[in-house]
N, C-alpha and C positions, 0 to 999 in steps of 0.2 A: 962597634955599632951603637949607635943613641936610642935610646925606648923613651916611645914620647911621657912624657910626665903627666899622670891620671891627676885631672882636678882633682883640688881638695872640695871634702863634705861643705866646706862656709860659701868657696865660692859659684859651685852649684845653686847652693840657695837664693845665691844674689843674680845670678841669672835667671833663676825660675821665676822669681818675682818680677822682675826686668820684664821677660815675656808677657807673666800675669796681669802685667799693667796696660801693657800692649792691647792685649788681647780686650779689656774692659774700656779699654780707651775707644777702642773700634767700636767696640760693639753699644756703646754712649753713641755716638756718633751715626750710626746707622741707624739706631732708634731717635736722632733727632732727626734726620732727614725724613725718615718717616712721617712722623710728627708735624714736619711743616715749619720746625723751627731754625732749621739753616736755611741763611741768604746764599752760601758759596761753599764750595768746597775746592780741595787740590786734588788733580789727578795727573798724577805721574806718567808719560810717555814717552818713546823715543826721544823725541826731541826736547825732552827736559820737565820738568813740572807744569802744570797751566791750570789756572784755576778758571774753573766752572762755577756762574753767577745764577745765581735763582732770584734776585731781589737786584734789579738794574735801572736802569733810569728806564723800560719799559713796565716801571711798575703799573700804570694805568691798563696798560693792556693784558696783566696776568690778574691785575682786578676784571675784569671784559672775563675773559677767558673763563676764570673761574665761577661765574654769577651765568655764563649762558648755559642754554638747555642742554645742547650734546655734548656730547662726551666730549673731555681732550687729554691728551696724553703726548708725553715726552719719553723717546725709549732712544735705549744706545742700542749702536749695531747689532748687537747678541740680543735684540730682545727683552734688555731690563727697564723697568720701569724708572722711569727718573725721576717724574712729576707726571699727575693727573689731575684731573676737577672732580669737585663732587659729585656732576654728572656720572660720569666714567664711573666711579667708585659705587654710585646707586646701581647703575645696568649689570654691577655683577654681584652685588649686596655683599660690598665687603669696604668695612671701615678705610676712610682715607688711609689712617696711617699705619694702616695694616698691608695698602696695598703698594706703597712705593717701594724699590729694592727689589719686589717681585717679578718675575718673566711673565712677559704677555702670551707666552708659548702655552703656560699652565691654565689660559682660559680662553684659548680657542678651540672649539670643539673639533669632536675626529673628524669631521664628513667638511672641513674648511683649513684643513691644514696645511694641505699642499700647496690651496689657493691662496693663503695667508704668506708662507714661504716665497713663491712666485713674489708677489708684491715684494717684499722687501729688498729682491735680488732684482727687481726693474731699474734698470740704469736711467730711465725718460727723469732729466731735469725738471719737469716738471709736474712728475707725481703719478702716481694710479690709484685707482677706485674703484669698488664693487662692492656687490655684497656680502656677507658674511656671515659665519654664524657664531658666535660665544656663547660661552657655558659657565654661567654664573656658579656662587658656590653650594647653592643650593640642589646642582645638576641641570636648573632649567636652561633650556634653548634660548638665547636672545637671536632675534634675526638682526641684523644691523648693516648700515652701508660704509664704508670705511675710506674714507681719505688719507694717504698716506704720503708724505713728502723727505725726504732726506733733504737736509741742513748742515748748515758750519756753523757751530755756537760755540763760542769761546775758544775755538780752534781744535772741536770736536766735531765727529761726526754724528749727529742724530739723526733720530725720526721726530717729524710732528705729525700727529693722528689727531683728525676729528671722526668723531662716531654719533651716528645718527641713529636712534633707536626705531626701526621697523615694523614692532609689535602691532602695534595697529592699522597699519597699513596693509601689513598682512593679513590680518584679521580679517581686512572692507573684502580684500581682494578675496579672500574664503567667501567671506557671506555673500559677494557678488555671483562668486561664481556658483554656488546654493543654488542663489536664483535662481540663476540662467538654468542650469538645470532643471529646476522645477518648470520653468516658466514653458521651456521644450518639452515635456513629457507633459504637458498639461493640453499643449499645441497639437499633439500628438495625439493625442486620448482626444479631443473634439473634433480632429479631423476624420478619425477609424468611426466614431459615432457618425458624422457626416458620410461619410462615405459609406457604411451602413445601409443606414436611413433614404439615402440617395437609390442603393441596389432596390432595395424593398421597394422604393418608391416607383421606378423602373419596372421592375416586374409585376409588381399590382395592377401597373396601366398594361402593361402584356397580357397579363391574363384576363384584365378586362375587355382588350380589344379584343382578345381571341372569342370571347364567352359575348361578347355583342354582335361579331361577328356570325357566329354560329347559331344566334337567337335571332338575326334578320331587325335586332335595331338598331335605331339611325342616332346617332349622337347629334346633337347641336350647342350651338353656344350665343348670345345676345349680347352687345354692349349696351350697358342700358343709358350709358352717358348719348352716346350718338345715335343708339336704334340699330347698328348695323346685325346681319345676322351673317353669321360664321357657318352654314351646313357645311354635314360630311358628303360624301357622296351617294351614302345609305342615303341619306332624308332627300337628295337630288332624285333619288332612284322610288323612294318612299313616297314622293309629292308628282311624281310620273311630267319634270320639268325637264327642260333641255339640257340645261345643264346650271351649273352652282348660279352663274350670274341672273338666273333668274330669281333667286334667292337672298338680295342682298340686304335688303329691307325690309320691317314690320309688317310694311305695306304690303310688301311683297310676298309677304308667308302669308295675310289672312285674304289676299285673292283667293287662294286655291281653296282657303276654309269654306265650309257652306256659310252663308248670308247669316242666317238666324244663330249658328253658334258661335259669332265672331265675339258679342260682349263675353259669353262663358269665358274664354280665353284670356281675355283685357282684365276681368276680375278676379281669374287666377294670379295673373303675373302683380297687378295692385297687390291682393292680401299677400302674397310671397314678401313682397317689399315691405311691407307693413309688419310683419311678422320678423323679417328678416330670417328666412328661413324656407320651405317647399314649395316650390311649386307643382300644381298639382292637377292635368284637365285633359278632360274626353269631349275628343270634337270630330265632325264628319269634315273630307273635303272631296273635291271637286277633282281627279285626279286629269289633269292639263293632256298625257299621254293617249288616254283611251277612255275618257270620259266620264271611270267608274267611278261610283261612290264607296267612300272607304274611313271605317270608324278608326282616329286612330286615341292613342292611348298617350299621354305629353307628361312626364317627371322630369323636375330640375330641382336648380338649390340657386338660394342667391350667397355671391361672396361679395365681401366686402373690402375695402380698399386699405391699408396700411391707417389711413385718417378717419376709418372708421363709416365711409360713403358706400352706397352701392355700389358695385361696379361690372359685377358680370350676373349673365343669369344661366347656367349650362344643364344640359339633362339629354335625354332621350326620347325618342319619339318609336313607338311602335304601333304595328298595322293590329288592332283587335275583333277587326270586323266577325269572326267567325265566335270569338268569345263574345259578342255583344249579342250575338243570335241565340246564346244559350243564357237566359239568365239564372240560372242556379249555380253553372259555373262563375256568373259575373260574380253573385253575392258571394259565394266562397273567396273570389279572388280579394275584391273589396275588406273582406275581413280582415284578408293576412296581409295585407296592405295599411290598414289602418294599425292591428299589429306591430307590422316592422317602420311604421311613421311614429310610434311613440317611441321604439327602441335607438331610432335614429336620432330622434329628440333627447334623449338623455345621452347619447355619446357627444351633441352637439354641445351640448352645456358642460362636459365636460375638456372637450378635446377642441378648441378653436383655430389651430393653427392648421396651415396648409397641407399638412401630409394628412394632420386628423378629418379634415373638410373630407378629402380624397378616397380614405378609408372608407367613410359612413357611407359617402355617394355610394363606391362600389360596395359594401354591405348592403344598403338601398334596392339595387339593381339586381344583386344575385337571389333575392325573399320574390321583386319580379320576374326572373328567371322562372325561378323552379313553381313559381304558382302558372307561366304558362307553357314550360317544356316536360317532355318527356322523353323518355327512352336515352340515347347516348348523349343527345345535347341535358339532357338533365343532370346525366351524371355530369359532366365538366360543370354546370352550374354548381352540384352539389361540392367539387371540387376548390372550386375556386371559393367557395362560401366559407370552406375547412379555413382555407388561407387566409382571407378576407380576417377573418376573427380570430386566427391565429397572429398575425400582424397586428391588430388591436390588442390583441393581450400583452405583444413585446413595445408596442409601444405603452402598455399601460407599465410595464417593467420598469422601462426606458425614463417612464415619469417621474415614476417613484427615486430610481438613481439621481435623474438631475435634481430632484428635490434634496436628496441627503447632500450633493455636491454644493448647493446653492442654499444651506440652511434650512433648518429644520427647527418644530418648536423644543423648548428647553427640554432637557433630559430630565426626568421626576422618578419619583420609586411608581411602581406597577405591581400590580399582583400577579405572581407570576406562574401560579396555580389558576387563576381564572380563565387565562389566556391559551394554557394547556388545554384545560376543558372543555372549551369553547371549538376549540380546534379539532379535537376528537371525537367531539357530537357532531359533526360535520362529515364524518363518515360512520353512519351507524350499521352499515354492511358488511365492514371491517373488523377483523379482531386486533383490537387497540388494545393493549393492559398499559395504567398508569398507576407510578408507584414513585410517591413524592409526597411533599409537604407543602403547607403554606409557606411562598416566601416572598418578600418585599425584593424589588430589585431594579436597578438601571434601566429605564427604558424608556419609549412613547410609545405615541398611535401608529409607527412602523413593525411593533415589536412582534404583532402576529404573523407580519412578511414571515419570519424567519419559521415558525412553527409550521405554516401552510405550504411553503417548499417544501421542508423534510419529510412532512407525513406525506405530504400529497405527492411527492417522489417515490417513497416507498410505496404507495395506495398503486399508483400508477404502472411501477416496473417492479413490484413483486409482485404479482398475477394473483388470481384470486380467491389461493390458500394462502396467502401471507400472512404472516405472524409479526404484528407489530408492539413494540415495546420505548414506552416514553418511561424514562428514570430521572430523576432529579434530587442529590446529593450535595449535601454541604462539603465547601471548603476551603478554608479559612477564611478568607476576605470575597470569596465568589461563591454564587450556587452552578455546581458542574451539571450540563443536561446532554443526553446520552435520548436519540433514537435510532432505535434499532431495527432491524427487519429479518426475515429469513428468504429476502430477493436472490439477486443474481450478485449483487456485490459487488468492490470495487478493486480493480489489479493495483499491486501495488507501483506500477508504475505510474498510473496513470489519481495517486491517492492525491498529489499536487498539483495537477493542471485541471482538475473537474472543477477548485474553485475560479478557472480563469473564466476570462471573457472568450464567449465563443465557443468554448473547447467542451463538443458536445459528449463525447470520450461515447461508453458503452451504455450509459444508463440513459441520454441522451436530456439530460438534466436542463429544462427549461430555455434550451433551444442556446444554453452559453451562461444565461443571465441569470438564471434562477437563484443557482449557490452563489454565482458573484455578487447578486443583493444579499442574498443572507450574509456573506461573510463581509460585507461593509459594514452591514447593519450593526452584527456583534461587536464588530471592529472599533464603532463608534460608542460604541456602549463600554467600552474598554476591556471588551473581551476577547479571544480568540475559540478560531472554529477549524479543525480537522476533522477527517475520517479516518477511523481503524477496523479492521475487519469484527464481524461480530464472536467468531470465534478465532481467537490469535492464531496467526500462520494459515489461514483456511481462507481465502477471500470469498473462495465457492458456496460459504453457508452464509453468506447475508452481509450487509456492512453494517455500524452502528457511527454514526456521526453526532460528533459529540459539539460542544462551546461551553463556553463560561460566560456568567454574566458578573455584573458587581453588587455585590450586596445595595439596599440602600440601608 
């Protein structure tokens, strides 16, 4: 038997060196392909050697290639990198010649791998495409669209990839989508105020017809462009005519007036126009039915047209004869009439638009109400009067919100101890204790809104042993203010939806809107505003609601 013969120790060595040379020789050689500085190389396959060209007479177009924006890149079957452009090599912040020899596999991210794999195994001649996601070496997300084509080059199989970098186009398509978002929920939030405004508006006229109804007066209304007049069937019924069409003209209402107080009339309706603003007259007529004479009692308003022109004159008309017999009830009426004519004057200067006009009118109508009903029809005057001016006050809310939503003047430092003050002398029936310092802070001329909800919530629904308590404490960059009460409190279910819209919960907090002005308000001041019980875990001893403001 032969035992093969163990190299000797020399010529081990000259093999090791043999390999060593090998092995340095290679690895020269993949550091220059990296580099960029082979034209060609040899790659051995089945069918014999073949060399593979990087520098061919397409050299114009791997100049093209390498100077445009997107990515390109040349990869074999497995996924190595062959060649890329600068492009390609920026989108995943890794030196060119760091990245050639490398697998494209090691920078496609996990959540595009399988859609990356798919691509490559598509047999379609003529390529697929989609998006993608890479993972620079950084770890960030590139989003990208990926062209991908297999090739015969040099009698290899490749890939050619163009890579389009996405980043920004995703970006638009985020921010669009923001928008739209905002742009709906803004759509949304003026249509619920619409449709609001709408109900309220609805039901005002309800209960004004009811409450005209049940006081026996006659609504009318005048074009003052054409003279036509509009009776209801109260003032057909009021003017003792046959029916509305005798009613259809100027002409036609001062027939039935008596003779001598027809100018009274003409120079109401003039200084009304003139003033822009009540009209206002006591006239006898003639009544067509049964021949009586009958004093009646005429309130309107003039409205104006979108162009600022007259255009309508609308009011009521009621029968006073029996009050005109009594003149010490006239003067009494007369007083509270000139009364609610100047309180109506200041809402009108205030409040010009169409639901506010509608308001004051029926506020107007309910002061004449109750100066001439009594007993059950006065109560419903008095009722609806509650309404009447509760409606005004949510519209005066209502104001105030569309003012913050639609700008407001500039944000300044405020004294935020005077403000306190101010607010607490405002109920001196109340036990208020205040325990705070002078402090400068974030705000405007809205900033009492927020102090006249709190207290006047606790004033109102802590009955009238309540215990009120204003605190205001530094902290760090904000001064904390804390009012507290010893009311009824707040569940803590219900500690997040009492700042919503609407959401009257148990304290029945400004009909929705109260706390949701205070907490825009704070909001906008760069604060924030919750409730916590005044004694922790106890909701049943009071609540104490707190905010921050920001230093100035």
């Amino acid at each position: 038997m032969n035992v093969p013969r163990l190299p000797r120790e020399e010529e081990l060595l000259r093999v090791l060196e043999e390999l060593y040379g090998g092995f340095a020789e290679a690895e020269e050689t993949l550091s220059a392909i990296r580099r960029g500085e082979v034209d060609a190389f040899l790659v051995s396959t089945d069918e014999g050697e073949k060399v593979y060209t990087l520098n061919t007479a397409e050299h114009p177009y791997r100049v093209l290639v390498e100077q445009m924006q997107e990515g390109a890149a040349t990869l074999s079957t497995d996924g190595t990198i062959l060649y890329c452009n600068e492009s390609f090599a920026r989108l995943l912040g890794i030196p060119l010649q760091d990245l050639m020899g490398e697998s494209i596999h090691g920078f496609i991210a996990p959540v595009s791998v399988e859609r990356f794999r798919g691509m490559m195994k598509n047999g379609d001649p003529s390529g697929t495409a989609g998006e993608s996601m890479l993972q620079a070496r950084n770890g960030n997300l590139v989003p990208v669209h990926l062209s991908l084509k297999l090739l015969r080059m040099d009698g290899l199989q490749v890939f050619s990839v163009v890579v389009t970098d996405l980043t920004e186009e995703k970006q638009s398509e985020e921010l669009l989508r923001r928008a739209y978002a905002e742009l709906e929920n803004r759509v949304k939030e003026r249509t619920i105020e619409l449709a609001r405004s709408n109900q309220a508006l609805r039901e005002s006229e309800e209960r004004l017809a009811m409450a005209l109804d049940a006081a026996s007066l006659a609504p009318w209304e005048i074009d003052l462009t054409s003279g036509k007049v509009i009776p209801s069937e109260a003032l057909v019924k009021l003017w003792g005519v046959p029916d509305a069409g005798a009613l259809q003209t100027r002409d036609d209402w001062r027939t039935v007036v008596v003779q001598e107080d027809r100018p009274r009339i003409q120079q109401a309706i003039d200084e009304a126009i003139a003033r822009n603003g009540e009209y206002m007259a006591e006239f006898r007529i003639r009544r067509s039915s049964d021949g009586s004479l009958r004093w009646v009692a005429s309130r309107g308003l003039v409205l104006q047209d979108p162009e600022g022109r007259h255009q309508r004159l609308i009011g009521v008309a009621a029968d006073v004869t029996e009050q005109k017999r009594a003149e010490e009830e006239r003067a009494r009426l007369h007083s509270e009439l000139e009364s609610a004519h100047r309180e109506a004057n200041l809402y009108l200067d205030i409040l010009t638009h169409d639901i506010g006009n509608t308001e004051n009118v029926s506020n107007l109508y309910t002061e004449l109400l109750l100066a001439t009903l009594d007993g059950e029809a006065a109560k419903y005057a008095e009722k609806l009067q509650r309404s009447v001016r509760k409606s005004i006050e949510i519209l005066g809310t209502v104001s105030k919100i569309r003012r913050i939503h639609h700008g407001l003047p500039e944000i300044r430092p405020v004294e935020l101890d005077a403000i306190i003050r101010d607010e607490i002398s405002r109920h001196p029936d109340n036990s208020i204790h205040y325990e705070g310092v002078s402090s400068l802070v974030q705000g405007d001329e809205l900033l009492p809104e927020v102090f006249s909800n709190l207290i006047g919530n606790a004033v109102k629904h802590g009955g009238p042993d309540v215990a009120i308590v204003v605190r205001t404490e530094d902290e760090g960059g904000f001064v904390r203010v804390s009012v507290e009460d010893t009311g009824p409190g707040v569940p803590d279910a219900d500690k997040e939806a009492i700042f919503h819209r609407y959401e009257k919960k148990q304290r029945g907090v400004g009909e929705g809107l109260g706390l949701y002005l205070a907490q825009i308000l704070v909001e906008r001041y760069g604060g924030r505003i919750w409730v916590d019980d005044r004694v922790p875990g106890r909701p049943e001893c009071g609540a104490a609601f707190r905010f921050t403001l920001k230093k100035a």
